[in-house]
Structure formats: structure tokens, C-alpha cells
Z-matrix of the N, CA and C atoms (Angstrom, degrees):
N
C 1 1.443
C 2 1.525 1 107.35
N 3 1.439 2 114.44 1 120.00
C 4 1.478 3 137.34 2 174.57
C 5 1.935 4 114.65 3 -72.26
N 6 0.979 5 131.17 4 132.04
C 7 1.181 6 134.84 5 146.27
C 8 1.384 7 134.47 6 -88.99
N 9 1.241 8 109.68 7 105.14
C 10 1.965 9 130.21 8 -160.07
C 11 1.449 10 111.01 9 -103.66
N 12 1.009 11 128.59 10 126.17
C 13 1.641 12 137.66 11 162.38
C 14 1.152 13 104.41 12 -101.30
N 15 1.595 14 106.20 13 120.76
C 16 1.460 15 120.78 14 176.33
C 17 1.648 16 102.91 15 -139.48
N 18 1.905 17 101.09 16 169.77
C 19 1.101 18 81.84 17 163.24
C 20 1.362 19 120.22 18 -127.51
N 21 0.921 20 114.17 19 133.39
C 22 1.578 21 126.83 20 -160.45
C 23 1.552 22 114.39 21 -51.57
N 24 1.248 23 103.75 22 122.38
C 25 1.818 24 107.60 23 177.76
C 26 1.181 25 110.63 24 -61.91
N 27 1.659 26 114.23 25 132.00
C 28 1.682 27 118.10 26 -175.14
C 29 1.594 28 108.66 27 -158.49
N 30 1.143 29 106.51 28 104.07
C 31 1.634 30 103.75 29 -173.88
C 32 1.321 31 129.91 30 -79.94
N 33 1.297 32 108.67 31 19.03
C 34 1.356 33 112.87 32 172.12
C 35 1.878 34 109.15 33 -127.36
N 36 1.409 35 92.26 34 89.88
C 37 1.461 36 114.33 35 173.79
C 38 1.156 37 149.03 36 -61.21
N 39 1.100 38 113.29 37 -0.12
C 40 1.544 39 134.60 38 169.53
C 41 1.205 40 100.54 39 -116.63
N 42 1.113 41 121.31 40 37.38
C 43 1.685 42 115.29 41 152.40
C 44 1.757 43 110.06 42 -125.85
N 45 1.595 44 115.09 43 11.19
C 46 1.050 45 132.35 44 -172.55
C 47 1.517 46 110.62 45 85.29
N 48 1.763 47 92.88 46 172.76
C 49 1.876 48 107.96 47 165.35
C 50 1.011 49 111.90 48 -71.44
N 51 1.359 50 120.77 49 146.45
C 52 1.566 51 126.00 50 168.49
C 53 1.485 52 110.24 51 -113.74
N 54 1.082 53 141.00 52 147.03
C 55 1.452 54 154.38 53 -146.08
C 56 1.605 55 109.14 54 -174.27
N 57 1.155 56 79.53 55 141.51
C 58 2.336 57 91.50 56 179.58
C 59 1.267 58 92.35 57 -167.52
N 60 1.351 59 110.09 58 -163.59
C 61 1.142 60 154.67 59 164.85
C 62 1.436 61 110.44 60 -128.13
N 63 1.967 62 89.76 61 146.54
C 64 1.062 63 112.61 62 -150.02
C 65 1.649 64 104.15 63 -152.81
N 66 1.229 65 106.55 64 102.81
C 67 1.691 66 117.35 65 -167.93
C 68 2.207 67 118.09 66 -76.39
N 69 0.954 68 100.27 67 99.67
C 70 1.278 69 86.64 68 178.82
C 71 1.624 70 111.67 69 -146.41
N 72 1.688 71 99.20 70 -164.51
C 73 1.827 72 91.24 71 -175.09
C 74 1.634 73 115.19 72 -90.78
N 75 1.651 74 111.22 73 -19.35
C 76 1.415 75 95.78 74 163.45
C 77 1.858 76 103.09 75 -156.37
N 78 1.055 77 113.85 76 -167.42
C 79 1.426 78 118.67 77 173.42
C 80 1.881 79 120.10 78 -52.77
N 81 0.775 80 94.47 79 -26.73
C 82 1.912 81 94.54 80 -172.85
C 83 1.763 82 100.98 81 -103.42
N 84 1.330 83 123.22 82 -17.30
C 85 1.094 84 121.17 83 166.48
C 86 1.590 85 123.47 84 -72.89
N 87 1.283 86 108.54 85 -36.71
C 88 1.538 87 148.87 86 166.85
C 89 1.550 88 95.33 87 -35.92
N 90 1.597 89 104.55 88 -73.34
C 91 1.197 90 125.25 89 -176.18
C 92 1.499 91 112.74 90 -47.03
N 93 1.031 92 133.34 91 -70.05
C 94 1.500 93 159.44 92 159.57
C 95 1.545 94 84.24 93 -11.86
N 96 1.184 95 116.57 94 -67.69
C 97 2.120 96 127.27 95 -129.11
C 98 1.931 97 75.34 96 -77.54
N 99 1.264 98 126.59 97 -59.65
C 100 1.694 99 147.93 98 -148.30
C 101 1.771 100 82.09 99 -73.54
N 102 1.695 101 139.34 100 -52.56
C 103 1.057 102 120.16 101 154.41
C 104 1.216 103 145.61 102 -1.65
N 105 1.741 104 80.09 103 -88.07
C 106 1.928 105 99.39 104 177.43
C 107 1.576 106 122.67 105 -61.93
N 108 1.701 107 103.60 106 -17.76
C 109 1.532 108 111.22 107 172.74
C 110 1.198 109 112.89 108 -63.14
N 111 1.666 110 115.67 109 -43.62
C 112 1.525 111 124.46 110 -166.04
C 113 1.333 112 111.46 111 -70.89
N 114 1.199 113 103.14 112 -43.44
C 115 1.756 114 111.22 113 166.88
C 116 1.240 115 126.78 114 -49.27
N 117 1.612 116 108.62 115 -46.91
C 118 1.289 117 107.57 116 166.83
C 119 1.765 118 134.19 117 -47.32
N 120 1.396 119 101.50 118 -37.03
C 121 1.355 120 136.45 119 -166.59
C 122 1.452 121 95.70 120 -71.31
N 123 1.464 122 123.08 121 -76.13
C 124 1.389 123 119.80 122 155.19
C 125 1.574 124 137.66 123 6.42
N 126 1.768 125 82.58 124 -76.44
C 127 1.528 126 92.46 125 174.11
C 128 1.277 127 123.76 126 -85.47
N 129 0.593 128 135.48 127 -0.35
C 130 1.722 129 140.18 128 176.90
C 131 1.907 130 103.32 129 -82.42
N 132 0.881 131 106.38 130 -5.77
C 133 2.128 132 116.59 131 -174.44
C 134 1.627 133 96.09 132 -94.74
């Protein structure tokens, strides 16, 4: 298991970038995991 800094997709932009870390087995999985976060984020508004 890899540790990735990305920055998390979030479509509401005037609330700033969001960025973490994000533990997984490679780069496109990374991607995927930092996804489903942003989505989450989304829907919860």
C-alpha cells in the first residue's frame, strides 16, 4: 500500500481546493478512492 497526494475533485469552488492523502495500491486506484471522497463531499451540501 502506496501513499498518494492528490487533489481531490470538488465542484464547488469557492469553497477552495481540497487535498489529502490517499492510501492505496497504485495511482489510478488513488484516483478512484480521492473520487468517491469528492462525491461524497458534494452530496452531503
Amino acid at each position: 500500500m502506496n501513499k498518494h497526494f492528490l487533489k481531490i475533485p470538488y465542484s464547488y469552488t469557492q469553497y477552495a481546493d481540497l487535498s489529502g492523502f490517499v492510501y492505496a495500491e497504485d495511482e489510478e486506484e488513488a484516483r478512484e478512492l480521492a473520487h468517491e471522497i469528492g462525491m461524497r463531499m458534494v452530496t452531503k451540501k
